[in-house]
N, C-alpha and C positions, 0 to 999 in steps of 0.2 A: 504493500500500500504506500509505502515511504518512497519508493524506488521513481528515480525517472523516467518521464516518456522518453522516448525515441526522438530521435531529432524530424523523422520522416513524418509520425504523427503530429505532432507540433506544427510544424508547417503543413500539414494539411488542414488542419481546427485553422490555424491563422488565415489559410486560404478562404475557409468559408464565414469566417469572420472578416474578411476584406470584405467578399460579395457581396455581404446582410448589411455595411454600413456605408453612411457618403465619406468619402475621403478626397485629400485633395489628387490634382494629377499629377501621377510622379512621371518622370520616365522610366521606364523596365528595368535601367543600372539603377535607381535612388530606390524602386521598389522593392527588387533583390538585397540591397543594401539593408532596407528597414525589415523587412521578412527574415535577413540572415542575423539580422541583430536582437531580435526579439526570439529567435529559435534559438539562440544564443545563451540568452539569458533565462527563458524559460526552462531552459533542457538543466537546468539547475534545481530547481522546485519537484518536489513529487505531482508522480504524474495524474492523482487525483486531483488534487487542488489545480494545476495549470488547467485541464479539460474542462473542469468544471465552472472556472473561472473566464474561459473563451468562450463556455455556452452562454451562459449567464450578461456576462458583455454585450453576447450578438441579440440577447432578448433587450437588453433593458439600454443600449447605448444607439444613438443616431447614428455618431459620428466613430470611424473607428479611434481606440482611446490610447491617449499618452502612454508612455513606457511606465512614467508614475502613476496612473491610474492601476494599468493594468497589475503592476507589482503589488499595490497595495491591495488589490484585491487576491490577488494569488496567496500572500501573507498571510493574510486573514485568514483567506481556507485552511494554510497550514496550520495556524493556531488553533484554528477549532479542530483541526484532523488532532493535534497534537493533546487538546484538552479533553477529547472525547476516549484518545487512546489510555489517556491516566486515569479518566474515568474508570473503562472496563478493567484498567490492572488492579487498578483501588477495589471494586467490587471481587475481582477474582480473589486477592490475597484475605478479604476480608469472610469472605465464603471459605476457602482454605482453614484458616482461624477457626471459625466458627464449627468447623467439620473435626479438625481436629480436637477442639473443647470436648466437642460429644463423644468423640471415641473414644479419650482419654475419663470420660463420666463412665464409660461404659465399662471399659476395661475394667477401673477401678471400682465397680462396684459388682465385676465377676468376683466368686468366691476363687481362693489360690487353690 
């Protein structure tokens, strides 16, 4: 879940995030340019939070959006991927705990 996308996925999500918003006119080298700089910097981020963060864009942005925009939206999905994962470990170790208390009730209250 933490792992990056592909560079190839990346630039494809970007692709159909160009199509879905207005952008200015580049020419094909400034395009390639900002396509390879954003696959760039996304192929760093887990690959859930970047996809889910170019769907979400192509819903709710006109305009295709800054590198600051789009980071900070990426971020954020990390943190919540990040706080949602300490969540489930906090509950696991704490069921763990809890499992062992009863066995150890149990144990101890076999006759030897």
């Amino acid at each position: 879940a933490m792992a990056p996308a592909d560079e190839d996925t990346i630039f494809k999500a970007l692709a159909v995030l160009y199509q879905m918003t207005s952008h200015r006119t580049d020419s094909d080298a400034d395009l390639d340019v900002r396509m390879n700089g954003y696959v760039q910097k996304l192929h760093q981020y887990p690959k859930a939070a970047v996809l889910e963060s170019i769907e979400k864009l192509a819903d709710t942005e006109e305009w295709w959006p800054s590198w600051a925009k789009m980071r900070e939206d990426v971020e954020f999905r990390c943190q919540h991927g990040l706080a949602l994962l300490k969540a489930v470990e906090r509950k696991q170790y704490e069921n763990c705990q809890r499992d062992i208390r009863r066995y150890t009730q149990i144990a101890g209250s076999q006759p030897a």
